[in-house]
C-alpha positions as CSV (number, residue, x, y, z in Angstrom):
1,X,49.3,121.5,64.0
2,X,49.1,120.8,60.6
3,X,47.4,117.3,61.3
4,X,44.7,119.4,63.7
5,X,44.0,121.3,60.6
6,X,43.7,118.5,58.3
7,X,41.9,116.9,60.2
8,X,39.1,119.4,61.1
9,X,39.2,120.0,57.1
10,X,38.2,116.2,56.9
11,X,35.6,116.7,59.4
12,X,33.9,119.8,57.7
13,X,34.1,117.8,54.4
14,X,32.3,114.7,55.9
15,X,29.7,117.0,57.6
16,X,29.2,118.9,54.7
17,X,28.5,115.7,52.1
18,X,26.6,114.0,55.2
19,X,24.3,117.1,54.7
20,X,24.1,117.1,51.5
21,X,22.2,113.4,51.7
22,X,20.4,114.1,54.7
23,X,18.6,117.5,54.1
24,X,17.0,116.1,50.7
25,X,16.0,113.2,52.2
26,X,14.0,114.9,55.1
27,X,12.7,116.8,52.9
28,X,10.9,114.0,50.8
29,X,10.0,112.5,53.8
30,X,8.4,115.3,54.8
31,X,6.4,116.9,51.8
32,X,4.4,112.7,50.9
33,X,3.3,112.5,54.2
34,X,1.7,116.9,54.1
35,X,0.8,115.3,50.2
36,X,-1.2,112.8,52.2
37,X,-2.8,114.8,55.0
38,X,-4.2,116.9,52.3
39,X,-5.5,113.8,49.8
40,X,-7.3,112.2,53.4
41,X,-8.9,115.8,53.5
42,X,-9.9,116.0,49.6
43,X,-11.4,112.1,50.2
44,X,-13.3,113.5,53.4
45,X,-14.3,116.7,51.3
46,X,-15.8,114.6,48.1
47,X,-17.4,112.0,50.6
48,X,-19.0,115.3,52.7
49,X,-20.5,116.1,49.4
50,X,-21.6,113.1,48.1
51,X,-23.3,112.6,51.2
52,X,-25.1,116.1,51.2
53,X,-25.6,115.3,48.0
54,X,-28.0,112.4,49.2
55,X,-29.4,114.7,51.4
56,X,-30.3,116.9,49.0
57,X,-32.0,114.8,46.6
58,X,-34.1,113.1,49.1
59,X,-35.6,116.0,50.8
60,X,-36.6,117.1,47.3
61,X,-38.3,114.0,46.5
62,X,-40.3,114.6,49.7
63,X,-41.1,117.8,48.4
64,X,-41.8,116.8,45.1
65,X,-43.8,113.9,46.1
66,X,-46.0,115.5,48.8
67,X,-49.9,116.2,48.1
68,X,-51.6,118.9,50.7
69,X,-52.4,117.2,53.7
70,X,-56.8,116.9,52.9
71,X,-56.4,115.7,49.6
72,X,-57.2,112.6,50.4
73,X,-60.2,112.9,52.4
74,X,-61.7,115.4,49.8
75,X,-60.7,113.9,46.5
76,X,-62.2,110.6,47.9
77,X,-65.4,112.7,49.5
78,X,-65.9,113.9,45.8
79,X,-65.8,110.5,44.3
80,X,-68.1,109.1,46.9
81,X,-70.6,112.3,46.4
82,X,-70.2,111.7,42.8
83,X,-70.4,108.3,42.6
84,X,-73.6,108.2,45.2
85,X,-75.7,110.9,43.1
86,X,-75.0,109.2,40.0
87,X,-76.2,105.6,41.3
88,X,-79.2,107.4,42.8
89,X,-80.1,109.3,39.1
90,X,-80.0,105.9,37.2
91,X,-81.9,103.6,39.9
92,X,-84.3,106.5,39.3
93,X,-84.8,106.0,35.6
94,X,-84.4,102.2,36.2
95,X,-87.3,102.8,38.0
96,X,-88.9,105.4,35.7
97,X,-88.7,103.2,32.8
98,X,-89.7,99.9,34.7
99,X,-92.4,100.9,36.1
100,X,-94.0,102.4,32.8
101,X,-93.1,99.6,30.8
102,X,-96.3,98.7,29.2
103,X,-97.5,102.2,28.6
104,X,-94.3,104.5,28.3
105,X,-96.7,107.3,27.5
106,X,-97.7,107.6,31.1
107,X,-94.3,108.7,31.3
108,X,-94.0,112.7,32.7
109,X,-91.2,115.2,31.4
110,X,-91.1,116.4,35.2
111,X,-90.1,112.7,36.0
112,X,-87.2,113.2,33.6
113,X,-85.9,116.2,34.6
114,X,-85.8,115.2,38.5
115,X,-84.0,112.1,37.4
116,X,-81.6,114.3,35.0
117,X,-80.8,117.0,37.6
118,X,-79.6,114.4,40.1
119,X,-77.5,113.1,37.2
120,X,-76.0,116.5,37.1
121,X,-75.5,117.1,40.6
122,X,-73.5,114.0,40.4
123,X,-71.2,115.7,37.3
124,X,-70.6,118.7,39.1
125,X,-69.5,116.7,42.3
126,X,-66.8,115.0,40.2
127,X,-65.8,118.2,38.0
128,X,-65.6,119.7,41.2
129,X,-63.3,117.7,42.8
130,X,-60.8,116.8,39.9
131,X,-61.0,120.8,39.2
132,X,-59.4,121.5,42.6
133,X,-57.3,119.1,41.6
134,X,-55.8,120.1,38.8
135,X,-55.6,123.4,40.2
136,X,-54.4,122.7,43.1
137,X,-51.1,120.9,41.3
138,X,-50.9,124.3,38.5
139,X,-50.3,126.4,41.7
140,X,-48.1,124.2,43.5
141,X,-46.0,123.6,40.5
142,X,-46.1,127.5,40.0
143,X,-45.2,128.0,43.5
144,X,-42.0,125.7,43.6
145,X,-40.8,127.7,40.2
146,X,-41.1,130.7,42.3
147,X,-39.3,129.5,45.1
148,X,-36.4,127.5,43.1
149,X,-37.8,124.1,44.2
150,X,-39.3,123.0,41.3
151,X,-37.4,119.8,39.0
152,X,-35.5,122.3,36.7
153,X,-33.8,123.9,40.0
154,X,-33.1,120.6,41.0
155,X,-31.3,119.1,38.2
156,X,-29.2,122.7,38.2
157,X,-28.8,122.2,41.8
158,X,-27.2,118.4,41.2
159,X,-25.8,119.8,38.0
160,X,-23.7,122.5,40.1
161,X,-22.9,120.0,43.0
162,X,-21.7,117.3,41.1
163,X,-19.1,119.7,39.0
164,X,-17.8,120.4,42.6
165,X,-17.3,116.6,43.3
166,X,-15.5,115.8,40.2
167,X,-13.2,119.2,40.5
168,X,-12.2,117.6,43.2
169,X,-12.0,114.3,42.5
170,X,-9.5,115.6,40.0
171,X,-7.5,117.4,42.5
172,X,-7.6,114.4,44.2
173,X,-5.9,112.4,41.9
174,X,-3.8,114.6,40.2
175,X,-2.3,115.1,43.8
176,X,-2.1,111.0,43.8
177,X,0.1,110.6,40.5
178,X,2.9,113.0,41.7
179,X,3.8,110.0,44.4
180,X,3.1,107.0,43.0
181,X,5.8,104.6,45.1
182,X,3.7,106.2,48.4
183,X,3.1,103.0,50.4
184,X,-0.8,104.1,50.3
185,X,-0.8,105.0,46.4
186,X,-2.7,101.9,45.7
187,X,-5.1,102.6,48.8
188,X,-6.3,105.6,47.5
189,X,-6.6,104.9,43.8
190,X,-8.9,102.1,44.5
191,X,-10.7,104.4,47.0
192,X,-11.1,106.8,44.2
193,X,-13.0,104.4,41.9
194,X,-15.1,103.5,45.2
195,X,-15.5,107.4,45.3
196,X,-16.5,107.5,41.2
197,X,-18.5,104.7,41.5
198,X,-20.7,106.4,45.1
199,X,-21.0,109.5,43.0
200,X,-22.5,107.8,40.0
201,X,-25.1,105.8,42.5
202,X,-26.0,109.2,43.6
203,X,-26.1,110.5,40.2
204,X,-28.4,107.5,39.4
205,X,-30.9,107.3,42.2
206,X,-31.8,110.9,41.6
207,X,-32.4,110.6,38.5
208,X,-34.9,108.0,39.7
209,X,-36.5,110.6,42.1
210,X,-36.3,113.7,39.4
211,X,-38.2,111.0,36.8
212,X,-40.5,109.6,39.7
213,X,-41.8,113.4,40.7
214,X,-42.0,114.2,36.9
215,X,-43.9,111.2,35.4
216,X,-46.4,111.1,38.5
217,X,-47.1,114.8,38.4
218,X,-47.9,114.8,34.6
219,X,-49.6,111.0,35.2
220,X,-52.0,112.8,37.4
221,X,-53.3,115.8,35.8
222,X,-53.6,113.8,32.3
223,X,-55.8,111.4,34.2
224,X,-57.7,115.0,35.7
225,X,-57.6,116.5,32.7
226,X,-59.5,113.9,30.6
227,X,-62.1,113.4,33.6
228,X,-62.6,116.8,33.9
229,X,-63.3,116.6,30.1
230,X,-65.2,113.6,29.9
231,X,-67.3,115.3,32.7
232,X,-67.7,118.5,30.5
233,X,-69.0,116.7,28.2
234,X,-71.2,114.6,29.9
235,X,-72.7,117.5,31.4
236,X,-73.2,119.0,28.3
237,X,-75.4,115.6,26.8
238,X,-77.4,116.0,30.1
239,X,-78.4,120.0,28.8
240,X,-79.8,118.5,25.6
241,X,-81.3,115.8,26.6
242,X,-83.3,118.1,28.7
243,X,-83.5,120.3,26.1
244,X,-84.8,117.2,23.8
245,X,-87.6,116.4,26.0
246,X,-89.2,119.9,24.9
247,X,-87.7,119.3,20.9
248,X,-86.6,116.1,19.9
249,X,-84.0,117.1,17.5
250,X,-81.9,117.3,20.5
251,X,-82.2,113.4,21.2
252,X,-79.2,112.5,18.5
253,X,-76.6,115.3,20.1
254,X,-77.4,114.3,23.3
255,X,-76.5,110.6,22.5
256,X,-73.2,111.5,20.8
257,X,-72.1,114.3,22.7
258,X,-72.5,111.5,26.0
259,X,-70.8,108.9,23.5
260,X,-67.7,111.4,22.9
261,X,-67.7,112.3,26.9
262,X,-67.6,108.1,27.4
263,X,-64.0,108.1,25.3
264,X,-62.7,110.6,27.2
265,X,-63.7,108.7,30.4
266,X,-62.6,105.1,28.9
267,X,-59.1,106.7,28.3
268,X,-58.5,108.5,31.5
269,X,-56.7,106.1,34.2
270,X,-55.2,104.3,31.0
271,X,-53.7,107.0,29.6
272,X,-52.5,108.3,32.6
273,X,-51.1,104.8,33.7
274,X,-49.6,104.2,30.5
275,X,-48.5,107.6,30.6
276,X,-46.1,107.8,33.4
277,X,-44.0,105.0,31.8
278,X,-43.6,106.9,28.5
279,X,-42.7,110.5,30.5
280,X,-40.6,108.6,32.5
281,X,-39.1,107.6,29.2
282,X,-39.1,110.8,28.3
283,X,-37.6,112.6,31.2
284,X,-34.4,110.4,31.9
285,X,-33.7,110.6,28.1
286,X,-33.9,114.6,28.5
287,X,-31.7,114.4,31.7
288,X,-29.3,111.7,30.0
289,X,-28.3,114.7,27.9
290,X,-27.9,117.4,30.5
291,X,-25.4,115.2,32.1
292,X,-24.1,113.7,29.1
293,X,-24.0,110.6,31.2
294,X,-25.9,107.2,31.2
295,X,-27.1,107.5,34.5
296,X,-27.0,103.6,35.0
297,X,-27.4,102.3,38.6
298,X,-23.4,101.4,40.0
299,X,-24.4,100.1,43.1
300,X,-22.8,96.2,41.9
301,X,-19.9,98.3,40.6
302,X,-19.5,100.2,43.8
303,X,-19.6,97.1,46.0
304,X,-16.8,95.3,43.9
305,X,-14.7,98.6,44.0
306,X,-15.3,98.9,48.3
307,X,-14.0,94.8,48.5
308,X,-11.0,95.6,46.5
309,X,-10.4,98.5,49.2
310,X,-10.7,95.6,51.7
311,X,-8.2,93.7,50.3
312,X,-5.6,96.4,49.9
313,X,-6.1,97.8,53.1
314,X,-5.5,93.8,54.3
315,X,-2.2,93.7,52.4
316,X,-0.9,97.2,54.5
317,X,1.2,97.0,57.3
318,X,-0.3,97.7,60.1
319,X,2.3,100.7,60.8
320,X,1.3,102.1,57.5
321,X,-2.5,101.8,58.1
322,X,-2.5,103.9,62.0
323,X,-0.6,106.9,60.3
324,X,-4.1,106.9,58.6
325,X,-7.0,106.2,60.0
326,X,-9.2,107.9,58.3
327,X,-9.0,105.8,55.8
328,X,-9.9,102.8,57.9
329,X,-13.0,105.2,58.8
330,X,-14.3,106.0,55.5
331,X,-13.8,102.0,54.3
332,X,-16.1,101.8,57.3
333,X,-18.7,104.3,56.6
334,X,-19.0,103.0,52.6
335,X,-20.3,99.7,54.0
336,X,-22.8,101.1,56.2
337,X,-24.0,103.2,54.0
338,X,-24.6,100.4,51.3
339,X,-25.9,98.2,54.2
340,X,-28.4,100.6,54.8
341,X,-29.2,101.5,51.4
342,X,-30.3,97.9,50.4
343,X,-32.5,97.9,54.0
344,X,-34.1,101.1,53.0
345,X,-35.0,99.6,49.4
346,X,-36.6,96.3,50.7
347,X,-38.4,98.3,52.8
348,X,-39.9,100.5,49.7
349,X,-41.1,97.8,48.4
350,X,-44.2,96.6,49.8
351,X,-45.8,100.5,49.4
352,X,-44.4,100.1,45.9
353,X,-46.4,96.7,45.3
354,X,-49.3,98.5,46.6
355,X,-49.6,101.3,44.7
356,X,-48.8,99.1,41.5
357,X,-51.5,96.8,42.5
358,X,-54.2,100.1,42.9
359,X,-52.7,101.5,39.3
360,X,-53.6,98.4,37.8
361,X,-56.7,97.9,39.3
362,X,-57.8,101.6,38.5
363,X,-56.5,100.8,34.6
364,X,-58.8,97.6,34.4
365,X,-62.2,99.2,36.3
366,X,-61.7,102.8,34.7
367,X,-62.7,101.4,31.0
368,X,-65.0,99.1,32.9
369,X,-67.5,101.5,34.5
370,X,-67.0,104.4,31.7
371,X,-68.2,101.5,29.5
372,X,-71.6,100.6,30.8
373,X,-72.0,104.5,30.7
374,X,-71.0,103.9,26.7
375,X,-73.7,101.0,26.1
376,X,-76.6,103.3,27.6
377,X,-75.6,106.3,25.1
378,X,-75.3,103.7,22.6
379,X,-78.4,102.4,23.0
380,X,-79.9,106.5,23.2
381,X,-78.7,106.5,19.9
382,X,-80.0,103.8,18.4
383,X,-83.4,104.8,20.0
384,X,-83.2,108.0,18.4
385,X,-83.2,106.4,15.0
386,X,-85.9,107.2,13.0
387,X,-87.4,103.3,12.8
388,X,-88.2,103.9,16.0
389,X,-90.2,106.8,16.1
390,X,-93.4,104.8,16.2
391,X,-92.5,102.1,18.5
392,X,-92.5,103.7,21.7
393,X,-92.2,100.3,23.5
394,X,-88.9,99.8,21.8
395,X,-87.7,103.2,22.9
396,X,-88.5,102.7,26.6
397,X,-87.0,99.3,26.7
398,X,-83.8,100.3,25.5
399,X,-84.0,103.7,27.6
400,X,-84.3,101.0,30.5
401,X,-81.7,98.8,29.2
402,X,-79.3,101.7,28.7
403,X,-80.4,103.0,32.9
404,X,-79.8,99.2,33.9
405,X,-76.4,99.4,32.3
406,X,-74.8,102.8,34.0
407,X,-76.6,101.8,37.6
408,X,-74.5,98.8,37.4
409,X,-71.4,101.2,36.2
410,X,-72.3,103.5,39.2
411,X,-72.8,100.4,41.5
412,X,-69.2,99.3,41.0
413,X,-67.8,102.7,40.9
414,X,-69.5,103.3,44.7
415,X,-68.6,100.5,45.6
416,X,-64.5,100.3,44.7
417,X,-64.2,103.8,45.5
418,X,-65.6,102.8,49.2
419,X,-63.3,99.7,49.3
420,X,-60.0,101.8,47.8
421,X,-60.5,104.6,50.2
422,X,-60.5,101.5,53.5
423,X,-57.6,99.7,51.9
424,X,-55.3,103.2,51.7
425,X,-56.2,103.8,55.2
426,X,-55.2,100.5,56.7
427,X,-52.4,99.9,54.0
428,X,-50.9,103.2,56.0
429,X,-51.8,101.8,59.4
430,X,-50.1,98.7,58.4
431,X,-46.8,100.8,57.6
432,X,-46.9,102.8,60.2
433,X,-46.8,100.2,62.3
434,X,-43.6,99.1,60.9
435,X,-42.0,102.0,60.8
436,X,-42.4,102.0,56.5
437,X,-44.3,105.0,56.2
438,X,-42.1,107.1,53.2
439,X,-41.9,110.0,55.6
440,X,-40.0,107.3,58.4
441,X,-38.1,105.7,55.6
442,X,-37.0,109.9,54.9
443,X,-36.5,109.9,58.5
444,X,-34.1,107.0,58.4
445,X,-31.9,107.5,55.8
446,X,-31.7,111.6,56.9
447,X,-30.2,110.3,60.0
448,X,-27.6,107.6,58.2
449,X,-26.7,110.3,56.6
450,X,-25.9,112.3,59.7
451,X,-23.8,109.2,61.3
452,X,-22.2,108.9,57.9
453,X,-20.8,112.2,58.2
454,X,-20.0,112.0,61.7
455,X,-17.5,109.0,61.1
456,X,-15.3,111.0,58.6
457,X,-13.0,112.4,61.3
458,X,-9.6,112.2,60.0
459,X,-8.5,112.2,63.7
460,X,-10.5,109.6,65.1
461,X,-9.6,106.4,65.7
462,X,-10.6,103.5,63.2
463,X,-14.6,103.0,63.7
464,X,-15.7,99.8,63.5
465,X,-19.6,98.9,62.1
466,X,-21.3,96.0,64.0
């Protein structure tokens, strides 16, 4: 009896000290693998986000770069009227001057005045058209403050989402240091720096877009604002040099007044070409410290960081990788997405050339044809002088010179206008038809972004990109 008992004691002993090893034991085993569950959900969260995050930016650079559907047609149907009027005004007083060039006397003040008004129809066509312009980008900018879809809202908007990804991304790893012996500790740290490294690539590309919208807003409405002010001007040299035909002291402020309206127009599509590289200068400098970041494209950093996930994933057991999928899934959604990126880019690139290619050409024939317009109110000056004022002869022939000058101006101006307007139309044609339109490239990349967030099922099993 006394062995029974001292034996069951032994028993309870042994049972007890087994316990004692077994119940903390489960219990670590249990609490990594919930630790896990809930890091493969805090990587799915911040990948979500970064995602939408891509979404977001894109559909505001849409926005941001759309113009209202006619402006094409009727900013180009203004430049032709303009440009038509004002070759058919100096071929007049080509012909005016020509024809009276032996005797400018027989010269009539009606003649003149018929010639000028054409001349003025062909201002008002121009002032017309870059006034609706410019107005139509004031209320458009004013309208997208109202509605919180203007570039300030946006940076706030990225502001607000990217705080969220790195709260996270703090979580995340905070959660990581408390098991660092976990078989897939060094999994997820180099997943995190492939997470860091996404984020900043997202970080970077809109600051691309937010500077893009910015630059080529204000690019455009400097180059309106000096035509519009170099037509103003013009127009106001055409007043007083009908005004001079009834008083001569008008002749001299006519000249200049056109000279000062020639700067303005020699200065336009440089200024505004040149422009949009300094703002753009000026706007990722002014969103450099709003982040306090350096906003410098990762993409080559990212890459290195998703082939370092290749190789730790390569050195896992294969027991170790199908407790987590996921993982697998995510590995295989970062290399899509990058696959597709570069695709997308190349395929930016020939509309960027183009557009390039027209901003240059614009900078170099802008000063071109606003200068002919200079050397005929040059030469109105130097007519005006008073050594002329009894050599009538010399006055006509450099009133002729000076109408020879702008038709050739207004010649050139017809005719690139005419030519720039085809070569939009079938430069479009030509990306429509390979699906390179920037509203299909949108397209494209909305939809990666919809299969990218479709693989990150923790659940599923391992996805594998062709």
């Amino acid at each position: 009896m006394h062995c029974g008992r001292q034996w069951r004691f032994k028993r309870a002993i042994t049972l007890f000290l087994c316990l004692q090893f077994l119940l903390p034991t489960c219990s670590l085993a249990v609490l990594p693998a919930d630790e896990e569950r809930e890091i493969d959900s805090l990587t799915n969260s911040i990948l979500h986000k970064e995602i939408d995050l891509e979404r977001y930016y894109l559909q505001y650079r849409m926005h941001g770069m759309k113009e209202p559907p006619s402006r094409r047609w009727r900013f180009a149907a203004s430049q032709l009227a303009s440009a038509g009027t004002s070759l058919a005004s100096t071929i007049w007083f080509t012909k005016i001057y020509g024809s009276n060039i032996r005797d400018p006397n027989k010269i009539t003040n009606g003649e003149i005045r018929r010639a000028t008004r054409v001349g003025i129809l062909g201002i008002l066509f121009d002032g017309a058209g870059v006034s609706l312009e410019l107005g139509t980008n004031t209320w458009i900018a004013l309208r997208n403050i109202m509605t919180k879809r203007s570039p300030g809202a946006a940076v706030e908007e990225v502001v607000s989402r990217v705080k969220e990804i790195d709260a996270l991304r703090a979580q995340r790893d905070a959660m990581i240091e408390k098991f660092p012996d976990s078989d897939l500790a060094g999994v997820y740290k180099t997943e995190g720096r492939v997470l860091k490294h996404f984020r900043d690539w997202c970080l970077s590309e809109f600051a691309d877009v937010y500077v893009d919208v910015k630059s080529l807003q204000s690019s455009y409405n400097v180059y309106y604002a000096l035509d519009l002010a170099a037509d103003g001007l013009y127009l106001a040299s055409y007043l007083l040099g009908m005004k001079a035909l009834d008083d001569s002291h008008f002749n001299r402020p006519s000249a200049v007044t056109g000279i000062i309206g020639d700067c303005f127009g020699i200065s336009s599509a440089p200024a505004s070409s040149r422009g949009y590289y300094v703002l753009a200068k000026y706007w990722r400098h002014r969103l450099r410290k709003k982040f306090q970041e350096k906003l410098l494209n990762t993409e080559s950093d990212a890459k290195v960081a998703m082939a370092d996930l290749n190789k730790e994933l390569s050195s896992k057991d294969i027991s170790v990788l199908e407790g987590s999928t996921s993982v697998q899934n995510r590995t295989a959604a970062y290399a899509l997405w990058s696959a597709r990126y570069d695709r997308y880019l190349d395929e930016t690139m020939e509309d960027l050339r183009h557009a390039n290619k027209v901003a240059l050409q614009g900078e170099l024939s802008g000063p071109l044809i606003s200068g002919t317009y200079l050397a005929q109110d040059i030469m109105a000056n130097v007519s005006v002088n008073s050594s002329f004022a009894e050599r009538p002869k010399a006055v006509n022939n450099l009133a002729m010179a000076g109408a020879i000058s702008s038709t050739g101006g207004n010649a050139l101006n017809l005719a690139l206008t005419s030519w720039w307007l085809y070569d939009d139309i079938r430069h479009r044609r030509k990306l429509k038809k390979k699906n390179e339109l920037p509203e299909q490239i949108f397209a494209k990349r909305m939809k990666t972004l919809d299969e990218l967030d479709s693989m990150l099922i923790s659940t599923s099993k391992p996805i594998h990109i062709q």
